[in-house]
C-alpha positions as a Python dict, from the first residue, in 0.01 Angstrom:
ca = {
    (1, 'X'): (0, 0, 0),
    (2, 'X'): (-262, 150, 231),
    (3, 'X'): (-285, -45, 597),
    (4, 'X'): (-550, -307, 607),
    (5, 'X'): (-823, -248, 849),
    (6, 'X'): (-1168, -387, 973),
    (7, 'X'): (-1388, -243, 727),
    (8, 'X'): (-1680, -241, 965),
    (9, 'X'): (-1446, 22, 1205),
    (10, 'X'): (-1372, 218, 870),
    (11, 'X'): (-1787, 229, 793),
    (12, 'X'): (-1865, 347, 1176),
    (13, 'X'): (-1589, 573, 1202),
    (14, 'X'): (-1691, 753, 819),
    (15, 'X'): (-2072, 754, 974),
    (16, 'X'): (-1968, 907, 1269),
    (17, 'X'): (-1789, 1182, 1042),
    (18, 'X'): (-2091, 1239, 839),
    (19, 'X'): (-2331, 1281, 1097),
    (20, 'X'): (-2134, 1508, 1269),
    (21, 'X'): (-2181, 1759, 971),
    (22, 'X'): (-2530, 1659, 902),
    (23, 'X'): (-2614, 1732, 1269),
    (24, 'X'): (-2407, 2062, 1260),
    (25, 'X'): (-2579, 2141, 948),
    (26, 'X'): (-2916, 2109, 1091),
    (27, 'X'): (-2848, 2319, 1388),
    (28, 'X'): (-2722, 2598, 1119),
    (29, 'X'): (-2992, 2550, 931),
    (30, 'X'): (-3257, 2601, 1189),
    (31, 'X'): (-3112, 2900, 1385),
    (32, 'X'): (-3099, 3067, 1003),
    (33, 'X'): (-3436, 3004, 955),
    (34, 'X'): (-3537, 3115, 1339),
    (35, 'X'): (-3309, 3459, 1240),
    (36, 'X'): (-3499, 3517, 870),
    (37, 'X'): (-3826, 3504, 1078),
    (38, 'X'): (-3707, 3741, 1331),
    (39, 'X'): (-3482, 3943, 1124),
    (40, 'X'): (-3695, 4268, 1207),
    (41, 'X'): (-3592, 4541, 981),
    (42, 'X'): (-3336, 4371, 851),
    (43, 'X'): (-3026, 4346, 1068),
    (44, 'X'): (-3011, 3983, 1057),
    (45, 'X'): (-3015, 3918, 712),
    (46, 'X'): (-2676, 3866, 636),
    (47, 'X'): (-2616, 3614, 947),
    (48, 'X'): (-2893, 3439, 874),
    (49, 'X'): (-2851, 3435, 494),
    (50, 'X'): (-2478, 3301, 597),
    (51, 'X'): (-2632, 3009, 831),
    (52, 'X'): (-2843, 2888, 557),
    (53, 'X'): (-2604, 2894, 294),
    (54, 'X'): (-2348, 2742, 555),
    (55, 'X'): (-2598, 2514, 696),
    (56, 'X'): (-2695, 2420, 386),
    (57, 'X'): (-2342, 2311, 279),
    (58, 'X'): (-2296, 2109, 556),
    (59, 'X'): (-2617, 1902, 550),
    (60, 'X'): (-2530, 1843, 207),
    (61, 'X'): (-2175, 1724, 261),
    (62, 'X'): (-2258, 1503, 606),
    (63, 'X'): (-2547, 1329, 370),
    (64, 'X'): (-2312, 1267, 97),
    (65, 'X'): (-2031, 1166, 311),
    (66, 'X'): (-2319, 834, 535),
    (67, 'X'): (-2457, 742, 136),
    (68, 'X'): (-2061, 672, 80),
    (69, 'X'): (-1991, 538, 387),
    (70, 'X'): (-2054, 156, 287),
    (71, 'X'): (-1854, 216, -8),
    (72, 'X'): (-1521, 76, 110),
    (73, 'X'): (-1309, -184, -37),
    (74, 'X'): (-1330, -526, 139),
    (75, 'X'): (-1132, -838, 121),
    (76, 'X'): (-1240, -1171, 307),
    (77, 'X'): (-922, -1305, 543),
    (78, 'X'): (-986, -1627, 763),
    (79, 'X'): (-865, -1621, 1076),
    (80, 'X'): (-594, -1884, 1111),
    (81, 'X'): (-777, -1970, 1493),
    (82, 'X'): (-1163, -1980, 1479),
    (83, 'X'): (-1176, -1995, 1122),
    (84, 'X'): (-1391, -1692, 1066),
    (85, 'X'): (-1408, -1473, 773),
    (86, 'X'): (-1247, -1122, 848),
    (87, 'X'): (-1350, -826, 604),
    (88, 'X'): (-1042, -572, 551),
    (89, 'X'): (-1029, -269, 377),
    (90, 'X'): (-702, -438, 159),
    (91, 'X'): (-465, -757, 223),
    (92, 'X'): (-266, -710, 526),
    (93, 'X'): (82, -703, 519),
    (94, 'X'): (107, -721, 939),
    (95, 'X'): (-90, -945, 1168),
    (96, 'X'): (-422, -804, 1257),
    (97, 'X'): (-710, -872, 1535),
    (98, 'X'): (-992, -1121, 1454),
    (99, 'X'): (-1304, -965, 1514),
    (100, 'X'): (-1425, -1296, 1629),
    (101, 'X'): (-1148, -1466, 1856),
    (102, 'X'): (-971, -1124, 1953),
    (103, 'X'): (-633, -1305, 1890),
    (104, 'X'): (-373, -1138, 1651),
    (105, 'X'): (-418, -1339, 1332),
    (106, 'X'): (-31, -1353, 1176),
    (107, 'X'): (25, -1255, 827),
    (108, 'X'): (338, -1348, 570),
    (109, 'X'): (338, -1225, 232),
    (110, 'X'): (-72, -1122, 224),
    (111, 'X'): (-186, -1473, 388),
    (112, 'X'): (-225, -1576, 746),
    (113, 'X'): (-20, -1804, 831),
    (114, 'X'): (-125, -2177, 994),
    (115, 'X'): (-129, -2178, 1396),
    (116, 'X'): (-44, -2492, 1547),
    (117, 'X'): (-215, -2620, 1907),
    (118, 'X'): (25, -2737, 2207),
    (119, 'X'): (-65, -2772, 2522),
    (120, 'X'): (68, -2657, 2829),
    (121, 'X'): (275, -2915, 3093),
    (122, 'X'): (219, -2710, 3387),
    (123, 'X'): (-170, -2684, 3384),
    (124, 'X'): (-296, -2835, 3078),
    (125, 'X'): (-387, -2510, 2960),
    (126, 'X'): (-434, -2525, 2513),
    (127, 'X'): (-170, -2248, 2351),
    (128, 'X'): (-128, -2169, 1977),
    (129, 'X'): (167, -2101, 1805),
    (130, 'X'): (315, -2027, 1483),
    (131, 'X'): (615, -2096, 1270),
    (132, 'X'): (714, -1749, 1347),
    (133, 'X'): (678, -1786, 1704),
    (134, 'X'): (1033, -1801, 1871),
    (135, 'X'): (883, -1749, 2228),
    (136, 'X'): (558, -1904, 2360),
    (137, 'X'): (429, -1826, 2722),
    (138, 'X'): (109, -1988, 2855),
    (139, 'X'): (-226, -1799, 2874),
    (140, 'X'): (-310, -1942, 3164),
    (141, 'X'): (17, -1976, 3447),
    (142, 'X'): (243, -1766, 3225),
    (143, 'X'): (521, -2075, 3188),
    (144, 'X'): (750, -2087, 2928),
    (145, 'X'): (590, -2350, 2694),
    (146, 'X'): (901, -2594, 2448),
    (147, 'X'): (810, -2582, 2109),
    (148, 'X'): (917, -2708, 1801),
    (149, 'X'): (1170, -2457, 1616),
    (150, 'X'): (1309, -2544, 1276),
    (151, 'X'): (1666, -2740, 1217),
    (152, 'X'): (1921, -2468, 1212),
    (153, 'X'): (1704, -2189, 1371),
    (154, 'X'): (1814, -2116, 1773),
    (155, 'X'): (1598, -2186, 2038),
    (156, 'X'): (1546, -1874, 2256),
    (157, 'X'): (1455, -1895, 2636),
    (158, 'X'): (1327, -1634, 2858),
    (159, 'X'): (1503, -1547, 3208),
    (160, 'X'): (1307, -1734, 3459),
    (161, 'X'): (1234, -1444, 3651),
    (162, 'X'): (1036, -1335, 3360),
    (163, 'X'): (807, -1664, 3305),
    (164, 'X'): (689, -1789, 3667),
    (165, 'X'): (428, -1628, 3813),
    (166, 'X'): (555, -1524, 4191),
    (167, 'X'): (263, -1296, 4294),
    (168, 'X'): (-33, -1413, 4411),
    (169, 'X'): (-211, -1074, 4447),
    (170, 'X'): (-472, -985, 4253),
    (171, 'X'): (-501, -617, 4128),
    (172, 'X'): (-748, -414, 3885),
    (173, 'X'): (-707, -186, 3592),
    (174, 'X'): (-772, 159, 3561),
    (175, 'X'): (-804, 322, 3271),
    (176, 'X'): (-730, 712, 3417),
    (177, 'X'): (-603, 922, 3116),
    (178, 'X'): (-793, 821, 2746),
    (179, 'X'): (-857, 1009, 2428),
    (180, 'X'): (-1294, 944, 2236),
    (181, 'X'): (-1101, 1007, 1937),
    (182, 'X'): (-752, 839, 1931),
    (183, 'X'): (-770, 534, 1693),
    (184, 'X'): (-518, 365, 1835),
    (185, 'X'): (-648, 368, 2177),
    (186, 'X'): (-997, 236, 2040),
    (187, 'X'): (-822, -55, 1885),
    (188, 'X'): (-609, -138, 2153),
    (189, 'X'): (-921, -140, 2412),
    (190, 'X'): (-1158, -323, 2163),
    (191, 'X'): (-897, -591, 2171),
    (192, 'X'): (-827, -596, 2527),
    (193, 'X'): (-1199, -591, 2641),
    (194, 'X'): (-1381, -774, 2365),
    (195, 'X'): (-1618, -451, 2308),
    (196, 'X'): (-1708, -235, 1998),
    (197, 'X'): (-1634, 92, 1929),
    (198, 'X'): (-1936, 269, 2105),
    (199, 'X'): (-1910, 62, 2383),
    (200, 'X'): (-1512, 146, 2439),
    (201, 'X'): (-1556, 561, 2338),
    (202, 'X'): (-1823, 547, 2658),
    (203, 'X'): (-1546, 367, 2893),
    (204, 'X'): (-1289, 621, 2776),
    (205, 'X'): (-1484, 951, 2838),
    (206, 'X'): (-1616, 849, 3161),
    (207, 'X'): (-1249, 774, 3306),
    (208, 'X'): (-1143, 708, 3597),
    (209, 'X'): (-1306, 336, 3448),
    (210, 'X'): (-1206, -10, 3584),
    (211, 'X'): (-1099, -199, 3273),
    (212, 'X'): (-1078, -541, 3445),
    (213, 'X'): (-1066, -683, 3775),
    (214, 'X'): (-887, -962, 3953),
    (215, 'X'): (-614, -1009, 3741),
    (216, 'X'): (-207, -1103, 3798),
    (217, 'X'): (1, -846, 3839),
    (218, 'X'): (200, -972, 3543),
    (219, 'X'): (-149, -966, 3342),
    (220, 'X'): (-204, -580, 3413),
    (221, 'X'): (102, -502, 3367),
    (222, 'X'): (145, -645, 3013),
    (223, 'X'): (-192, -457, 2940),
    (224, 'X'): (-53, -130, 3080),
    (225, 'X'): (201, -74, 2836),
    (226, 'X'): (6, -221, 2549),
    (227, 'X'): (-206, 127, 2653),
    (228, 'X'): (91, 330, 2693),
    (229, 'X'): (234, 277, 2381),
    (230, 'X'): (-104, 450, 2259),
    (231, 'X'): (-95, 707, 2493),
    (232, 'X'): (-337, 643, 2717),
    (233, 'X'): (-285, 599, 3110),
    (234, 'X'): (-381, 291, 3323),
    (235, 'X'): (-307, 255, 3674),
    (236, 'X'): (-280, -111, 3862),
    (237, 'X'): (-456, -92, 4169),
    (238, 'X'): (-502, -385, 4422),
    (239, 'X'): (-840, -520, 4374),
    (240, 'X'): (-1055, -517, 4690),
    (241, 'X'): (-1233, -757, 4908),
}
């Protein structure tokens, strides 16, 4: 079964395609026309006859592929937090990322699953959690958070050292080392900074780029390797002033 994604990323990333060869279809186009003009005593002929004919092709196939862009399978998922329809390209089979809440939505068996609301004893702080959910860590002061587990099924705790916060620094993150056209690094920044795709391929080809700012240690860490697994390069850099 093919892997579910947002159909509005599949649309922008097919129109993106097709105007690539429209656009490199015009250019041939033109610079065969410019070379029949010009073509003297008839030197140029075969290049330019070649740039048409090429051009040609190429318009034809980048205008085909943007009046079949929109034609991509869809199926309506709520998100099991803001309640907001999500359109996929086929029924996940893995969580995915609400295009509304940015949270990961989690998926058993085609269906997201129901979240449940707790909130945190140290600051107050609302978490969600699901029945798959063996760990849960607050948002807000990174504390291990109790929650209900089934009868029979473990309870699993985290090392302390890996749950209290103990630095108080604030740092920044820079995104050094990105690929425009890597998927998976598009995703992973769309989800970490709330932005769409045009927005993130602009960050990523004018790195060195500050992602965020003033953020834990813990926090840019944690995004860091989300980025690595991707291949793409972040550095954490003490935020100044």
């Amino acid at each position: 079964m093919p892997k579910a994604e947002k159909t509005s990323d599949v649309i922008e990333a097919r129109a993106e395609f097709g105007l690539e060869w429209l656009i490199g279809g015009l250019i041939a186009l033109a610079i065969g026309v410019v070379l029949w003009i010009y073509r003297g005593e008839g030197t140029l002929i075969g290049l330019s006859l070649l740039l048409l004919i090429g051009g040609g092709g190429a318009t034809a196939y980048g205008t085909y592929i943007l009046v079949k862009a929109k034609n991509v399978p869809s199926v309506d998922v709520v998100c099991s937090y803001c309640q907001k329809v999500n359109k996929l390209t086929a029924t996940p089979e893995e969580g995915f990322l609400c295009s509304f809440c940015h949270r990961r939505v989690p998926v058993r068996d085609g269906r997201p699953l129901p979240v449940f609301q707790v909130r945190c004893g140290y600051c107050n702080e609302l978490n969600y959690y699901n029945e798959t959910t063996e760990i849960l860590i607050c948002e807000s002061c990174d504390h291990e958070i109790p929650i209900a587990q089934e009868e029979g099924r473990p309870k699993k705790h985290l090392p302390r050292g890996f749950v209290a916060q103990e630095d108080p620094n604030l740092y920044d993150l820079v995104l050094v080392e990105a690929n425009p056209k890597h998927e998976g690094q598009i995703g992973a920044l769309q989800h970490m900074l709330a932005l769409n795709r045009n927005q993130v391929k602009e960050i990523m080809a004018s790195t060195p780029a500050v992602l965020l700012t003033g953020i834990t240690r813990k926090k840019a860490e944690m995004l860091q390797a989300q980025l690595a697994v991707h291949d793409a390069r972040a550095e954490i850099r003490p935020t100044q002033g």
